[in-house]
C-alpha positions as CSV (number, residue, x, y, z in Angstrom):
1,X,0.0,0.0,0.0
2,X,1.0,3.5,-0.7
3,X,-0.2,6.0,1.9
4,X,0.6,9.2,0.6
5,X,0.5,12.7,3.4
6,X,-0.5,15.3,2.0
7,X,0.1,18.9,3.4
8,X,0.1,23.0,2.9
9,X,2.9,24.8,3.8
10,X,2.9,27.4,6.6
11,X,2.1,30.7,6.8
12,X,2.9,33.7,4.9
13,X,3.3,37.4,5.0
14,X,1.0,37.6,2.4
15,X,-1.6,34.7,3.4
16,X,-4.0,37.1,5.8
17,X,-5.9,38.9,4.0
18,X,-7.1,36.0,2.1
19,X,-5.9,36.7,-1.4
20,X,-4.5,34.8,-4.4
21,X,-1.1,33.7,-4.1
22,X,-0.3,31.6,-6.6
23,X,2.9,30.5,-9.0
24,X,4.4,34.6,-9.5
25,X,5.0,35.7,-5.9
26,X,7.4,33.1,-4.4
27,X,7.9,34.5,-0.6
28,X,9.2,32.3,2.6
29,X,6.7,31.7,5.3
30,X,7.5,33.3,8.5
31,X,7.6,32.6,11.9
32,X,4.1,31.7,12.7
33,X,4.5,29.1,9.5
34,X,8.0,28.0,11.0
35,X,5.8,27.2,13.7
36,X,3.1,25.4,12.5
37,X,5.7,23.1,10.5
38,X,7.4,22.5,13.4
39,X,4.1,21.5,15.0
40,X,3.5,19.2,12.0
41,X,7.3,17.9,12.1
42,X,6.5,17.1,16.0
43,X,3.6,15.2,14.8
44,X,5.3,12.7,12.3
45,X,8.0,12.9,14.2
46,X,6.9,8.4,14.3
47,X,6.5,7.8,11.0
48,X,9.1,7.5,8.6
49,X,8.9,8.2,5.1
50,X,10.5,6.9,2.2
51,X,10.5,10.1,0.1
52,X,9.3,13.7,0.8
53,X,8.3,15.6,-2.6
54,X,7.8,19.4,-2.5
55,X,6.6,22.1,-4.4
56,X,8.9,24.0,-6.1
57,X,7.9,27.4,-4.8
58,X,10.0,28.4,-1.8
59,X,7.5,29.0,0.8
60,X,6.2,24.8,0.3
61,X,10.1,23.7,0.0
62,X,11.0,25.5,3.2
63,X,8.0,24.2,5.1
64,X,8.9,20.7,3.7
65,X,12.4,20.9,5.3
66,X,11.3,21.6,8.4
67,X,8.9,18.8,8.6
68,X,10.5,16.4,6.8
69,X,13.3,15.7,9.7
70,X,16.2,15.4,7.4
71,X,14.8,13.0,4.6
72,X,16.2,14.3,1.5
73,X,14.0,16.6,0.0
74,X,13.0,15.8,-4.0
75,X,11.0,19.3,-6.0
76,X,8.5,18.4,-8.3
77,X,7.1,21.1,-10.3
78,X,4.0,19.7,-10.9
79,X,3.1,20.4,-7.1
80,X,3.0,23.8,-7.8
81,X,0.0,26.2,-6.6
82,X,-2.7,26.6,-9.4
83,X,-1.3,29.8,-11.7
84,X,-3.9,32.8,-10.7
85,X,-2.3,35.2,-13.9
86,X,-3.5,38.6,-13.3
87,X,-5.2,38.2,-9.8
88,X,-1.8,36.8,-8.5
89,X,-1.4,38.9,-4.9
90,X,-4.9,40.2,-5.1
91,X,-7.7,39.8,-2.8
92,X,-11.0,38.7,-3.4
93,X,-12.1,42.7,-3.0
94,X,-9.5,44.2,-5.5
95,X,-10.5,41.6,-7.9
96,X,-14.2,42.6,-7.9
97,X,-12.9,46.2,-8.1
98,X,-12.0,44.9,-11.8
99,X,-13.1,41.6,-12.9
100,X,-16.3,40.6,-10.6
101,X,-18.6,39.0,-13.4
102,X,-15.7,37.1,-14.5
103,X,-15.1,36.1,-11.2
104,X,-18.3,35.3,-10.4
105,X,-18.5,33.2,-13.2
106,X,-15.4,31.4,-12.0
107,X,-16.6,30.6,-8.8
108,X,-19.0,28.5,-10.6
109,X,-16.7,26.6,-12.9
110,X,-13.3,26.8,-11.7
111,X,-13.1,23.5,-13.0
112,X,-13.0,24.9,-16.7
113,X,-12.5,28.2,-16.9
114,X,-9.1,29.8,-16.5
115,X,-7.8,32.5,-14.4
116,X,-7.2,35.5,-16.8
117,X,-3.5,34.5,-18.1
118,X,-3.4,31.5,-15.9
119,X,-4.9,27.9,-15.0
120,X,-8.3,26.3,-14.7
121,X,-8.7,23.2,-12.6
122,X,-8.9,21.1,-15.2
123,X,-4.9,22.0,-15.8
124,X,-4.1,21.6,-12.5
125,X,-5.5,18.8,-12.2
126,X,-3.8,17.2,-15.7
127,X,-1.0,18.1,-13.2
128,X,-1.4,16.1,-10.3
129,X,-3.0,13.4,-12.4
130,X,0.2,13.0,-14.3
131,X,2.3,13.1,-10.6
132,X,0.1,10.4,-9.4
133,X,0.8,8.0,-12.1
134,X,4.9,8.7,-11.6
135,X,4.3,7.6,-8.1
136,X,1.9,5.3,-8.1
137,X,4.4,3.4,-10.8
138,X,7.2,4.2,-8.7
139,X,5.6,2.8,-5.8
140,X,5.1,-0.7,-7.8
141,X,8.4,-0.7,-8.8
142,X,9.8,0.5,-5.1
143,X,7.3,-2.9,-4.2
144,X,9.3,-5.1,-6.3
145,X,12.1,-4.0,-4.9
146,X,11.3,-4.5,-1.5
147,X,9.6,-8.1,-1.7
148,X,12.7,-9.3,-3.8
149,X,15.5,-8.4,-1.2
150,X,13.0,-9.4,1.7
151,X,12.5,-13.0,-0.5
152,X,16.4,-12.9,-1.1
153,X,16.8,-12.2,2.8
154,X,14.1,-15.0,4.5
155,X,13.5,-16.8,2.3
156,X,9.9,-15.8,2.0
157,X,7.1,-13.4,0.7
158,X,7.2,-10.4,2.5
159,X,4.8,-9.6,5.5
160,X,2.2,-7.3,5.5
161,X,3.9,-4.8,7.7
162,X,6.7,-4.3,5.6
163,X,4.5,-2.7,2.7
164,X,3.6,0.1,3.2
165,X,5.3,3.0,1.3
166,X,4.7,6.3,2.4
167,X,5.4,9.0,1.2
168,X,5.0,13.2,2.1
169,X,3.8,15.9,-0.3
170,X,4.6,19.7,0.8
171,X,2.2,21.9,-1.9
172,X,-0.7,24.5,-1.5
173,X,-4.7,25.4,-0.9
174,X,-5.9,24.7,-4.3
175,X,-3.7,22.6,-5.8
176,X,-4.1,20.3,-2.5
177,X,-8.1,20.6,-3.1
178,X,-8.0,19.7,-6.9
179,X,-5.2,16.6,-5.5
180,X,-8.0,15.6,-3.2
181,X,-10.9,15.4,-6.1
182,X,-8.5,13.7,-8.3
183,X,-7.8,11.0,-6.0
184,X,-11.0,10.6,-4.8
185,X,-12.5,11.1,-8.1
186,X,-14.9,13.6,-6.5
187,X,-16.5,16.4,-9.0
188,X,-13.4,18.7,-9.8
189,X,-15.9,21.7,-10.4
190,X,-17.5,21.8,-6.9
191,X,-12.9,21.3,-5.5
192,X,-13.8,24.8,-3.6
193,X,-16.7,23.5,-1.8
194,X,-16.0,20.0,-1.3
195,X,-12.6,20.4,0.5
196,X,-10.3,22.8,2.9
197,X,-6.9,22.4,3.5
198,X,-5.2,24.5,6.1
199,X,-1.9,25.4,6.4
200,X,0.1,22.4,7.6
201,X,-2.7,20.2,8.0
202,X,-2.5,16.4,8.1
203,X,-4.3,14.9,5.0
204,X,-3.4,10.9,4.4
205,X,-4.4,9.5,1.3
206,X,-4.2,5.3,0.5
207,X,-3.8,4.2,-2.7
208,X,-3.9,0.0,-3.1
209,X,-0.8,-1.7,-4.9
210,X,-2.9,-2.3,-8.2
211,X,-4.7,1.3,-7.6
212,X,-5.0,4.2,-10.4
213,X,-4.5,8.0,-9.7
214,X,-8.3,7.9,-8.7
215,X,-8.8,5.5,-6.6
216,X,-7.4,6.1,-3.4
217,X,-9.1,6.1,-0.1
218,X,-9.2,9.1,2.4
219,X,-7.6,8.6,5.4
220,X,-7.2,11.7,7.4
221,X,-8.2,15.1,6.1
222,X,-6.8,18.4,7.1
223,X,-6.7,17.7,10.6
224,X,-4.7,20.8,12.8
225,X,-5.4,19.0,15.8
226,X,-1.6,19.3,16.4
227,X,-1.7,23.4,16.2
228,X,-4.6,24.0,18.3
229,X,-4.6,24.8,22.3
230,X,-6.5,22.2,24.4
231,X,-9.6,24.3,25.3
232,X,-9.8,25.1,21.1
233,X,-12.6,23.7,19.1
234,X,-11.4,20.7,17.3
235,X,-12.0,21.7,13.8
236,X,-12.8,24.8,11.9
């Protein structure tokens, strides 16, 4: 099995207000991101992964350091957050200024209509699709690896335990929402809806040995139990 944690990097100086921050505006996260990854890193701090795959914008590649807990980081570009073209750094109130029946529209069917000089959902999720099959083919071959050094070692199959690959994923709001209907094969259009993720959230996704790039199971999703106080509401 393949059990896949999926994450959102920390936060930014430009993450409150609530704007688009996409592919053009690639900024750290600062200290109150620092801490929620070391929060996160705290919480895996048990498991141990076989690979950790980032982002290639800085703000998911430096959250991804932190939490992965010196497993070799790999960049995949594919991971990166959904291209926003000309509302890159602006917020939901500046874009109305200009573009609010496009927008509106949009909001309706992100799933096919593009960002003005940027990416629908649809490309995005061509993206994560074609990531998927990389890894879930990797993951067979890392599988024939494994049971043909454990045969070559016991002299038998290997045991249950001993198969599951698991792998982290450092990348962003959207692109983790379209991840989440593509694995899930949930409707892509309704991906704003359907799905949060917060910023370094716990999201586990299981994909079978013999499974495509849609059919994994949900494990955990976005759960920040690990950055909340005791006396905080559990969710939200």
């Amino acid at each position: 099995m393949l059990t896949l944690v999926l994450t959102r990097h920390g936060l930014t100086d430009r993450s409150r207000p609530e704007q688009h921050l996409g592919q053009k505006i690639d900024i750290s996260i600062n200290e109150a991101g620092r801490r929620q990854a070391e929060a996160l890193r705290r919480r895996l701090a048990p498991v141990a992964f076989e690979r950790v795959i980032t982002s290639s914008l800085f703000r998911a590649r430096e959250t991804a350091e932190i939490v992965a807990g010196g497993v070799p980081i790999e960049v995949d570009p594919r991971l990166r957050e959904m291209d926003y073209g000309a509302w890159e750094g602006r917020t939901y109130a500046q874009i109305d200024e200009t573009d609010r029946a496009y927008r509106s529209e949009w909001v309706e069917r992100p799933d096919a209509l593009r960002c003005p000089g940027g990416e629908s959902g649809e490309d995005v999720a061509n993206r994560v699709t074609s990531f998927l099959e990389d890894l879930l083919d990797e993951h067979r071959r890392w599988m024939a690896r494994t049971s043909f050094r454990a045969a070559t070692a016991t002299g038998g199959p290997l045991s249950a335990a001993g198969t599951d690959h698991r792998i982290l994923a450092v990348a962003h709001g959207t692109l983790n929402r379209v991840f989440l209907c593509v694995a899930l094969d949930a409707d892509l259009r309704r991906f704003r809806q359907r799905f949060i993720q917060s910023q370094c959230n716990l999201t586990a996704i299981a994909f079978a040995d013999d499974a495509g790039p849609r059919e994994g199971t949900l494990l955990v999703s976005n759960d920040t139990s690990h950055l909340r106080g005791a006396k905080d509401v559990p969710w939200g």
